[in-house]
KETI-94029 format. One record per residue (C-alpha): x, y, z; residue number from 0. Coordinates in nm, 3 decimals, decimal comma. Layout:
{{X; Y; Z}; NUM};
...
This chain:
{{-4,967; 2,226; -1,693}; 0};
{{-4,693; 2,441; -1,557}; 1};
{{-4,726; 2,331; -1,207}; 2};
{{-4,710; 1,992; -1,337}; 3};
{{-4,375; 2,075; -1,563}; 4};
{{-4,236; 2,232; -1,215}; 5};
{{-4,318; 1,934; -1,006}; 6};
{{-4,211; 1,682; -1,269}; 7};
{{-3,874; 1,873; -1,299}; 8};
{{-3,859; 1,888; -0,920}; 9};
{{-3,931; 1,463; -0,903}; 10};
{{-3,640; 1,406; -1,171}; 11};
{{-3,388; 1,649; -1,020}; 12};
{{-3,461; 1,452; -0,719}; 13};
{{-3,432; 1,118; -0,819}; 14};
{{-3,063; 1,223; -1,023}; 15};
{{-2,945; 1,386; -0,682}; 16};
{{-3,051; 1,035; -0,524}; 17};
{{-2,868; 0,852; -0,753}; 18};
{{-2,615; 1,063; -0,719}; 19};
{{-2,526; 1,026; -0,353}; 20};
{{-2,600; 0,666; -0,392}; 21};
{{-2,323; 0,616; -0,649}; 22};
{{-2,113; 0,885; -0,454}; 23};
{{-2,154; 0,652; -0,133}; 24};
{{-2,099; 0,346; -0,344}; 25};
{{-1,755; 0,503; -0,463}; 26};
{{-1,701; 0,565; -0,103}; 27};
{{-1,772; 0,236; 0,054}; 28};
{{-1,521; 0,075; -0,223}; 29};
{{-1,235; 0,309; -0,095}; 30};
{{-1,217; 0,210; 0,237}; 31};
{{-1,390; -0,145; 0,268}; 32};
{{-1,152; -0,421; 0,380}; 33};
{{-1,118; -0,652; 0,069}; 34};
{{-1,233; -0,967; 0,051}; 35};
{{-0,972; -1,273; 0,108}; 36};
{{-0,858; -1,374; -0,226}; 37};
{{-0,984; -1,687; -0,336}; 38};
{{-0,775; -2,030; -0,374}; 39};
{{-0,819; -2,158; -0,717}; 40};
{{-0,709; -2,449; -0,920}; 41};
{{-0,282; -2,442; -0,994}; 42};
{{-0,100; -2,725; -1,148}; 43};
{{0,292; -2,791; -1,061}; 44};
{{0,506; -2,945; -1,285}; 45};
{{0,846; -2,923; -1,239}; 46};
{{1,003; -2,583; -1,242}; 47};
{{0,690; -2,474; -1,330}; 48};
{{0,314; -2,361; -1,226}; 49};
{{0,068; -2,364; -1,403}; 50};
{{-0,236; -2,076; -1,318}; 51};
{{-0,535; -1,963; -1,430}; 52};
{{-0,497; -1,631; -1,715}; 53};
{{-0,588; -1,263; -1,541}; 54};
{{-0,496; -0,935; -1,599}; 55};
{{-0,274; -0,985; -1,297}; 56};
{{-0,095; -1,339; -1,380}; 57};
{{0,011; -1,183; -1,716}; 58};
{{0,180; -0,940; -1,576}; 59};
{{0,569; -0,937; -1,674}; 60};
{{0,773; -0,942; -1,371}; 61};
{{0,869; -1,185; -1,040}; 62};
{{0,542; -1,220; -0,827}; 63};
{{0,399; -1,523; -0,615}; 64};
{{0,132; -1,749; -0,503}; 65};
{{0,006; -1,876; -0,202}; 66};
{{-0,100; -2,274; -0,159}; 67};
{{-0,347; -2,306; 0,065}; 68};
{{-0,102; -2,502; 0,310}; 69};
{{0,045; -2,157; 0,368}; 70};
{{0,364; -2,234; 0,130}; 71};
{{0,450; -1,981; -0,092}; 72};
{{0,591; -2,017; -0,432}; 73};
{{0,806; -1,718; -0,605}; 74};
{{0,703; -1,743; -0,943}; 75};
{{0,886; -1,543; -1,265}; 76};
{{0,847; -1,463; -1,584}; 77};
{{0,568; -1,684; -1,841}; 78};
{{0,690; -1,939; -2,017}; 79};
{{0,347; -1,985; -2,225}; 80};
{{-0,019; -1,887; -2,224}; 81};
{{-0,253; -2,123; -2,338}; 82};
{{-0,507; -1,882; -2,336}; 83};
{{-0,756; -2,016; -1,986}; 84};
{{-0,422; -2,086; -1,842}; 85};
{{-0,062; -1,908; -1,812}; 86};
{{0,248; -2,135; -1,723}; 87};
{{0,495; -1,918; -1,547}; 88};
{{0,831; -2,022; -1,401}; 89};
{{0,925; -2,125; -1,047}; 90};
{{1,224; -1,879; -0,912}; 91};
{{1,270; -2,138; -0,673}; 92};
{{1,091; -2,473; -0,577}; 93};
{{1,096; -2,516; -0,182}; 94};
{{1,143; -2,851; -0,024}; 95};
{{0,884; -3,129; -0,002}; 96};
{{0,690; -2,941; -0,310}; 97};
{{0,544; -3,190; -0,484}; 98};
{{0,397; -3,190; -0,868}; 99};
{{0,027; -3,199; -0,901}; 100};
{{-0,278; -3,018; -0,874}; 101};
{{-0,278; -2,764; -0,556}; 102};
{{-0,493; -2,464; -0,477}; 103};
{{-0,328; -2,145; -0,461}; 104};
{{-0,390; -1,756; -0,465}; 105};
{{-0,192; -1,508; -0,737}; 106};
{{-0,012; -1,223; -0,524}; 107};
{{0,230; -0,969; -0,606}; 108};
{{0,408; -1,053; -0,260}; 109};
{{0,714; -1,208; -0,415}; 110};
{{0,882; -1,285; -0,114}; 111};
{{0,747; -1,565; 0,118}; 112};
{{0,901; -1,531; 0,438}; 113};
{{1,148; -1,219; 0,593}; 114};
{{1,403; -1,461; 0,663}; 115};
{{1,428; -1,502; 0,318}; 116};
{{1,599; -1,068; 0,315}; 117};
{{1,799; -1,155; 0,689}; 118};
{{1,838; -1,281; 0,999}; 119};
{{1,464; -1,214; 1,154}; 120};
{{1,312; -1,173; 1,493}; 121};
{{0,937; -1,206; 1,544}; 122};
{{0,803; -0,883; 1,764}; 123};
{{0,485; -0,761; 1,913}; 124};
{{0,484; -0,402; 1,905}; 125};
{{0,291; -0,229; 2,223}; 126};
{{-0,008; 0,007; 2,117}; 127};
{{-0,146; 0,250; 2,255}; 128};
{{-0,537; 0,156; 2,183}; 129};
{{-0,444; -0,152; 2,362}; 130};
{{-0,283; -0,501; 2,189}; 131};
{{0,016; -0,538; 2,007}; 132};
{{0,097; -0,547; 1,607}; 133};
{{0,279; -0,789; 1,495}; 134};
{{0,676; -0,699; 1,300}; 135};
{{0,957; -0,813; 1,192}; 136};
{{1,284; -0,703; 1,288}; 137};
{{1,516; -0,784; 1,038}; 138};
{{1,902; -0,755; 1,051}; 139};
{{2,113; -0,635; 1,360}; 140};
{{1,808; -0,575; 1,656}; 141};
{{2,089; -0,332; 1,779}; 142};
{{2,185; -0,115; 1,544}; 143};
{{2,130; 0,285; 1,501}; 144};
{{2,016; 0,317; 1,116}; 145};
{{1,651; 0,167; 1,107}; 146};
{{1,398; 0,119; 0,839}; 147};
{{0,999; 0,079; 0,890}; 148};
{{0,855; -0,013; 0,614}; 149};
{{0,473; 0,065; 0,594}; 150};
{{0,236; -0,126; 0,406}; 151};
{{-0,061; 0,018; 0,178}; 152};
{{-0,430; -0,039; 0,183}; 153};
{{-0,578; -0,326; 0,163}; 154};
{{-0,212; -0,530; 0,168}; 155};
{{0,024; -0,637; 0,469}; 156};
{{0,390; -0,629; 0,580}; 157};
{{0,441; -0,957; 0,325}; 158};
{{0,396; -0,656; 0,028}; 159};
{{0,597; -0,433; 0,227}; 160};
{{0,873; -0,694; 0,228}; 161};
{{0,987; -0,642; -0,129}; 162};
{{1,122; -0,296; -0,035}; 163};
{{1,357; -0,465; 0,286}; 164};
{{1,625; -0,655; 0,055}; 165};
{{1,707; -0,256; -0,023}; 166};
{{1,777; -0,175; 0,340}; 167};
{{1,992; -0,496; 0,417}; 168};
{{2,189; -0,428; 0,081}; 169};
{{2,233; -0,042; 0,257}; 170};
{{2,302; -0,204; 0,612}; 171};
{{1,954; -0,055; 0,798}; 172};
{{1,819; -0,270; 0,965}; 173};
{{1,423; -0,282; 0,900}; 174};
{{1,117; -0,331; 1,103}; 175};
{{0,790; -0,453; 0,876}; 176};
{{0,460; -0,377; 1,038}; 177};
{{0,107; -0,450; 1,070}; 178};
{{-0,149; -0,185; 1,161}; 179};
{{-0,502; -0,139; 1,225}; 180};
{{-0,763; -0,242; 1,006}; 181};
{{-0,497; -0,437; 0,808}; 182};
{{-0,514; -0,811; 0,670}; 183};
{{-0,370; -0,944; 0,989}; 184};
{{-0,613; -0,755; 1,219}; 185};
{{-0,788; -0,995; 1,414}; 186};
{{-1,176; -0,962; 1,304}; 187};
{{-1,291; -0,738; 1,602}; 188};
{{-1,040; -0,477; 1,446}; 189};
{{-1,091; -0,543; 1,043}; 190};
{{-1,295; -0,206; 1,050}; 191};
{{-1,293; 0,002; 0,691}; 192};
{{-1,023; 0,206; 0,654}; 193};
{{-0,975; 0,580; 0,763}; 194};
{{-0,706; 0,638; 0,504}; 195};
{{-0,447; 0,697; 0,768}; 196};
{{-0,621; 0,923; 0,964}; 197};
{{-0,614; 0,623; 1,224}; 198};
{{-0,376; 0,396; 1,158}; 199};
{{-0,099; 0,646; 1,195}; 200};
{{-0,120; 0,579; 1,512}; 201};
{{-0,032; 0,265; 1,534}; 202};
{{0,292; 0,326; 1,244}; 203};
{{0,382; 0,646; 1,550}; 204};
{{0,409; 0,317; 1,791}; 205};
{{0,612; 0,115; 1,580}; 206};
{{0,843; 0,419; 1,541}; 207};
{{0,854; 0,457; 1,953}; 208};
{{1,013; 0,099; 1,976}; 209};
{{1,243; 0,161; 1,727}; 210};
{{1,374; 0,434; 1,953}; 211};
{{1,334; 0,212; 2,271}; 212};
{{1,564; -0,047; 2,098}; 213};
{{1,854; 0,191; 1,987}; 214};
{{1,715; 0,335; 1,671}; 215};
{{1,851; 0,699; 1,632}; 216};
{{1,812; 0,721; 1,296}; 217};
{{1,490; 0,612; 1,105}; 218};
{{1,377; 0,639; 0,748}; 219};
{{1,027; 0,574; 0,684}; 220};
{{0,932; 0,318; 0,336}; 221};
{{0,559; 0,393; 0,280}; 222};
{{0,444; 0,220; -0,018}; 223};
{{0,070; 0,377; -0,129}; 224};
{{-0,154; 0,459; 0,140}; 225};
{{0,111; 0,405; 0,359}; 226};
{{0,231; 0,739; 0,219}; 227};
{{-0,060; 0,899; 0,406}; 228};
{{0,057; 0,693; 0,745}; 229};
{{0,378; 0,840; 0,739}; 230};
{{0,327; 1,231; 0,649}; 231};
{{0,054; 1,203; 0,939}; 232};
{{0,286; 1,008; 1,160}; 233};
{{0,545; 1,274; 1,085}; 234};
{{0,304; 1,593; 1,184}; 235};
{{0,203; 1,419; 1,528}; 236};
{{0,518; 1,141; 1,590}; 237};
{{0,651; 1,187; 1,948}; 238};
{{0,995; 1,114; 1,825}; 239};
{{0,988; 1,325; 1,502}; 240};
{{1,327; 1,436; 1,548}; 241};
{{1,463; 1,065; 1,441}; 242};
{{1,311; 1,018; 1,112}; 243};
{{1,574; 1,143; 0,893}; 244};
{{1,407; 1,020; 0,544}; 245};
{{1,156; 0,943; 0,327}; 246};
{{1,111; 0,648; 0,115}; 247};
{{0,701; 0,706; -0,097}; 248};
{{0,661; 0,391; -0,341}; 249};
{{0,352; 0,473; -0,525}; 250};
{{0,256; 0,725; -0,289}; 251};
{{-0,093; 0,889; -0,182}; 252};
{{-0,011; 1,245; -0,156}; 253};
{{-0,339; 1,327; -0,273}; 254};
{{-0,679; 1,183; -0,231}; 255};
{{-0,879; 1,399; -0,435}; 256};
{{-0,664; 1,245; -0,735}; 257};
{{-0,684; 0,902; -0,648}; 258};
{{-1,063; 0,976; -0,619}; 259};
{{-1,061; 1,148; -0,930}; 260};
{{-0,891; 0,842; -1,149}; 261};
{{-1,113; 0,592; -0,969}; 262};
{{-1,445; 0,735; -1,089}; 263};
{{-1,274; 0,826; -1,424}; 264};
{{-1,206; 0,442; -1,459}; 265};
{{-1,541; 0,332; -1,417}; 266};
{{-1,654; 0,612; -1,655}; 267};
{{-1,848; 0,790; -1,346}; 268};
{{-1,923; 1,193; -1,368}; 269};
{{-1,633; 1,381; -1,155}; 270};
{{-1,875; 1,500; -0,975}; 271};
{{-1,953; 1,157; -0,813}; 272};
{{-1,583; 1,143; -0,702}; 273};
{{-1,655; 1,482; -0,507}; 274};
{{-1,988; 1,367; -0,352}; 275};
{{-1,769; 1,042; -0,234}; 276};
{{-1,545; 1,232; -0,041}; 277};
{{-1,810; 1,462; 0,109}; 278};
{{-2,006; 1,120; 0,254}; 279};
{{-1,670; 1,070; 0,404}; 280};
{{-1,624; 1,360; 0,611}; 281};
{{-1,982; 1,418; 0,680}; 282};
{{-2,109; 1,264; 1,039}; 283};
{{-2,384; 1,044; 0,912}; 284};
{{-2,166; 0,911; 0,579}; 285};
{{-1,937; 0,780; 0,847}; 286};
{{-2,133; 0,618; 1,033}; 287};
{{-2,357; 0,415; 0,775}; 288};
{{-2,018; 0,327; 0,634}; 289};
{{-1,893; 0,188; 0,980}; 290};
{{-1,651; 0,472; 1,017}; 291};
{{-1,490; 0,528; 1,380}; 292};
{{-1,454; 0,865; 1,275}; 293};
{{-1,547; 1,048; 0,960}; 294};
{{-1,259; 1,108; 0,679}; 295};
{{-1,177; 1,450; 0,535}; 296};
{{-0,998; 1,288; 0,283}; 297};
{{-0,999; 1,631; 0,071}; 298};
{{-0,757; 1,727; 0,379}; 299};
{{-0,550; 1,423; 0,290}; 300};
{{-0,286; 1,614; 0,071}; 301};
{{0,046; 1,711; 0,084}; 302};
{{0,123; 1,834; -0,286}; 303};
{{-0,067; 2,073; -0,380}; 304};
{{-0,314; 2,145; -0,069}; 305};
{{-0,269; 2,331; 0,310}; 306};
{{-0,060; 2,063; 0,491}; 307};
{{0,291; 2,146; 0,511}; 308};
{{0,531; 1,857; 0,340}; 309};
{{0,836; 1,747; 0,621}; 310};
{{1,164; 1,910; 0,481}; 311};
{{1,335; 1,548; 0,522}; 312};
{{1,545; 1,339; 0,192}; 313};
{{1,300; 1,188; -0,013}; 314};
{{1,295; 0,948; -0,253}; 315};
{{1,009; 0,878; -0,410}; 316};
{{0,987; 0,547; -0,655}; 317};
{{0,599; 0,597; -0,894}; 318};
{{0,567; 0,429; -1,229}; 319};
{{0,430; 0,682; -1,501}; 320};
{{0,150; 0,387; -1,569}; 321};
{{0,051; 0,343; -1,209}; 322};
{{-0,334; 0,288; -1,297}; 323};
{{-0,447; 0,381; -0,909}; 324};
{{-0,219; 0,671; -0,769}; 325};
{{-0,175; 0,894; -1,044}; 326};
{{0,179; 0,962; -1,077}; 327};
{{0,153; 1,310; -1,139}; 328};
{{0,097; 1,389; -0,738}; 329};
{{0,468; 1,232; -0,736}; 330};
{{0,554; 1,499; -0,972}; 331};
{{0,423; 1,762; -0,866}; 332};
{{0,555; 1,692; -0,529}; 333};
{{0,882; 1,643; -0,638}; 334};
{{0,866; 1,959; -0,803}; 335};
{{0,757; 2,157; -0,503}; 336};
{{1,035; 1,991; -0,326}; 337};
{{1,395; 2,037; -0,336}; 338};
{{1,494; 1,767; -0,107}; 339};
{{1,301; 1,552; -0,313}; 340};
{{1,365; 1,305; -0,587}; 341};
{{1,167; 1,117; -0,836}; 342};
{{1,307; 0,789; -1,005}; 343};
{{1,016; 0,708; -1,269}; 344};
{{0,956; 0,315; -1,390}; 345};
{{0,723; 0,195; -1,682}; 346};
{{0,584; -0,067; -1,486}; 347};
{{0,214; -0,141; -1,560}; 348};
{{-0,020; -0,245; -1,266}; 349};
{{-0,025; -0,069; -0,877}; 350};
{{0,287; -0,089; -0,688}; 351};
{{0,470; -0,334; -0,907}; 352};
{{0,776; -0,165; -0,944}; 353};
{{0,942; -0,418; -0,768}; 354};
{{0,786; -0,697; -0,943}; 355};
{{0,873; -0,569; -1,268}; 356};
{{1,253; -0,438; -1,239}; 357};
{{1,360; -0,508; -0,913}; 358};
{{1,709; -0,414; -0,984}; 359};
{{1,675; -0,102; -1,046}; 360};
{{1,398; -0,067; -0,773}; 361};
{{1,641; -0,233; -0,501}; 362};
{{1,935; -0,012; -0,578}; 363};
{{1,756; 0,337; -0,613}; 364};
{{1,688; 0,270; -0,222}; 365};
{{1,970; 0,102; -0,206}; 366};
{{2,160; 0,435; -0,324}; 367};
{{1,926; 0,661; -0,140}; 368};
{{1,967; 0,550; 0,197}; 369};
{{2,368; 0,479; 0,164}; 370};
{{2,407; 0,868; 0,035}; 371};
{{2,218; 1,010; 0,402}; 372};
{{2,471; 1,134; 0,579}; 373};
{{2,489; 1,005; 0,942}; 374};
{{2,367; 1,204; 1,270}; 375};
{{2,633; 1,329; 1,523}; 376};
């Protein structure tokens, strides 16, 4: 009877580590897989309004927008009633030929449609060194000293990284939005899963190289989430280091084990499992099953309270104290470590929607940051 107690024990503990690893690689394959195109679903026009189906995300308070399949974009405000299936929200402004109806469209927080919309634009292909180019936009003066690159997060593009350029033009930088590897606009060959940074840094390091090459001789880098990670890795390797003279974080991602941590938290998962996710990461064979280049020591990813040394640049660092993904208290913590750097706090609810929610106040804390750096020699 004992050995049969022992190797019944033995067969449970084995199936619990089993599930274990399976959940811990489930965890892991959400992280980093490329996300699914959002669907187009049934929206009704009607004057100045739209009229969309009722999520968590559509009743959000704040400016946002939605895509028509036709590729026009709408920049919708605040609700003006929920019907309960449906919400009706305003239309900030209703573009030309726009007709009322029924249309198909996709909810998105990228409230601005187009970068001519912020200033005058130029369309760019940026060089890489893997080979290809990224697409950018270069808006305001193509000549002047003071740039801006604004880096996107995970699973976004540069259209979410636009809401952060109206801030630059208001401060006179001009800014340069980019696309990187593995991103939305990747063409398919490329839409591998993410390595939180750890490879598209890369790319952000060859964005910053024709900044230079155009006249840039002072850059501040505007990371918004993951793109957070981008930049402090660009910063430890970037061939032209001695540019960047700021930091802009928007709901940064200072620290992977915390993000890990609240993601298995919010699905009521063991911390445990959040651990085991990051070890299938790093280890050879986790990579590879999850289609990995390279495996991801994502417990290495941190810059508040780990080994890596933080860049002793001016840094402003926007985090609302609800932010349900990034926990906001890597922000403080980091700011607190960090003389040269400053936290403005919002109450926004959602990921990243600072912007969304109170754009003034967003638009002129980097407004305010980048006018108070003092110019280079």
């Amino acid at each position: 009877m004992t050995r049969r107690l022992i190797v019944g024990t033995g067969m449970a503990a084995a199936a619990v580590g089993a599930l274990h690893l399976a959940l811990g690689g489930y965890v892991a394959r959400r992280l980093i897989a490329p996300r699914a195109a959002k669907p187009f679903v049934p929206v009704e026009i009607e004057g100045d309004t739209v009229s969309v189906p009722a999520t968590a995300e559509s009743r959000q308070p704040g400016t946002y927008g939605v895509w028509l399949d036709d590729g026009t974009h709408l920049t919708v405000g605040e609700i003006v009633r929920d019907d309960g299936a449906r919400i009706v929200r305003s239309l900030v402004a209703r573009p030309d030929g726009l007709a009322d109806g029924p249309a198909r469209g996709a909810w998105t927080s990228q409230s601005i449609g187009a970068p001519e919309e912020v200033g005058p634009t130029q369309h760019v292909a940026i060089p890489l060194r893997r080979g290809g180019d990224a697409r950018a936009w270069v808006i305001g003066d193509p000549d002047a000293a003071r740039w801006t690159i604004h880096v996107h997060g995970l699973r976004s593009s540069r259209s979410g990284a636009l809401r952060s350029a109206p801030a630059a033009h208001d401060a006179g930088w001009t800014s340069l939005v980019v696309s990187y590897a593995g991103d939305e606009e990747a063409a398919p060959a490329e839409a591998l899963p993410s390595s939180l940074g750890m490879r598209e840094w890369r790319d952000v390091d060859d964005a910053i190289s024709y900044a230079v090459e155009h006249g840039a001789r002072e850059i501040v880098l505007v990371a918004w989430s993951m793109g957070a990670t981008i930049a402090m890795l660009a910063l430890e390797e970037s061939r032209h280091r001695a540019a960047i003279t700021g930091l802009v974080l928007v709901a940064p991602a200072l620290d992977w084990n915390r993000i890990v941590a609240r993601a298995v938290r919010g699905v009521h998962l063991p911390g445990s499992v959040g651990a085991t996710a990051l070890r299938v990461l790093e280890s050879r064979l986790g990579s590879r099953v999850l289609g990995l280049i390279e495996a991801v020591d994502a417990r290495a990813l941190n810059w508040v309270d780990g080994p890596r040394p933080a860049p002793a640049l001016p840094t402003l660092i926007v985090h609302s104290l609800r932010d349900p993904v990034v926990p906001v208290t890597g922000s403080t913590a980091y700011t607190a470590r960090h003389p040269q750097a400053s936290l403005v706090a919002f109450d926004a609810t959602g990921h990243c929607n600072e912007a969304n929610q109170d754009p003034e106040r967003f638009r002129g804390a980097i407004t305010g940051f980048l006018r108070g750096l003092p110019r280079a020699d």
